[in-house]
N, C-alpha and C positions, 0 to 999 in steps of 0.2 A: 504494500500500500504506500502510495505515495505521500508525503508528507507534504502540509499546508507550508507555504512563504510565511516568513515572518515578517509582516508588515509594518513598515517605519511612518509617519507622515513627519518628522525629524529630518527624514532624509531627501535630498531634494528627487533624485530619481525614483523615490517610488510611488505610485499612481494615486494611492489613497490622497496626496497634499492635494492630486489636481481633483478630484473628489471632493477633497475638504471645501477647496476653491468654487466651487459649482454649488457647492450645497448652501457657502456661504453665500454667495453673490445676491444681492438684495433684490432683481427681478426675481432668482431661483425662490427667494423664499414668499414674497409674494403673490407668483401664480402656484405652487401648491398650495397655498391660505387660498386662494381666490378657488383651488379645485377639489378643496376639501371637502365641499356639502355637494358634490356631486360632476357631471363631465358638462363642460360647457363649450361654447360654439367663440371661434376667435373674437369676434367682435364684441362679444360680451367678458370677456375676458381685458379684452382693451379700456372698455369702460370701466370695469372693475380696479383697474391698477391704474390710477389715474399718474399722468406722468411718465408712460412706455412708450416710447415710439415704437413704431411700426417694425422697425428694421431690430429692436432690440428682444420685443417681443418675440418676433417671427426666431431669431437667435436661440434665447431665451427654450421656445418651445422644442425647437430643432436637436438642442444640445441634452435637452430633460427625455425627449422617444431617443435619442442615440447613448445616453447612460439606463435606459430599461425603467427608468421614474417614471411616464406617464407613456399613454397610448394614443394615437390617432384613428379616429375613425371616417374614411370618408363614405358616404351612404352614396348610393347610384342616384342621385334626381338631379334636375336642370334646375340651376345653377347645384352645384356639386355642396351639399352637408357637411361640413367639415367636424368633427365634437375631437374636445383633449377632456382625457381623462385620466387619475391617477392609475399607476399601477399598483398593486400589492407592495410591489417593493417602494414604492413613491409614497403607498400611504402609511410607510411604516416611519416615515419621516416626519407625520402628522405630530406624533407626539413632541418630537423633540424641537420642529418648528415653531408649536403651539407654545412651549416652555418659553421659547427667546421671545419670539411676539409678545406674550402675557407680561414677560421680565419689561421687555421694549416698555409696553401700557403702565405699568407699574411704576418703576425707575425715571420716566424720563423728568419728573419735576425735578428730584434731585441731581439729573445732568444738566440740565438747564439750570439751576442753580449752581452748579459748579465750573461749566462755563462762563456764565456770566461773574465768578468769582474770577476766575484764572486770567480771563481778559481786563479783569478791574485792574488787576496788578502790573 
């Protein structure tokens, strides 16, 4: 039996940082918030993330069906259906998204007070 890599993200060549980098990336986190209560059509997803352009979006979604996080669906009718939806492995990220968001909600009075300290000085 072949034995599992021992995964570094310490280390620059191993794939988990570029991983890290993806999961962090603040479109990544949210359109999984935006695709967490179910699969939604792009458009609505644009409105949902206010502040995505087009081109970052389309990225964005491109890069999450090429790491296995969400799925595309396109349905057969004129003009072509397009839905993104999470995958199993994307909505296991639900929780740990939900945590940093809640943290975000939470904390940011106290960042904002502390910015506005650090810039006093």
């Amino acid at each position: 039996m072949q034995e599992e890599p021992q995964w570094d993200p310490y280390s620059k060549a191993c794939p988990t940082r570029r991983l890290l980098d993806r999961i962090g990336d603040r479109w990544t986190v949210l359109v999984v918030g935006a695709l967490a209560g179910g699969p939604m059509r792009y458009t609505a997803l644009a409105r949902r993330i206010e502040g995505v352009s087009q081109k970052m979006l389309t990225q964005t979604l491109r890069a999450l069906e090429r790491d296995g996080l969400l799925v595309r669906t396109v349905h057969p009718v004129i003009p072509p259906h397009v839905e993104y939806e999470l995958s199993t492995l994307g909505r296991s990220l639900l929780p740990v998204l939900g945590a940093l968001e809640r943290w975000a909600i939470d904390n940011i009075s106290g960042v904002l007070a502390a910015r506005d300290g650090y810039d006093r000085d």
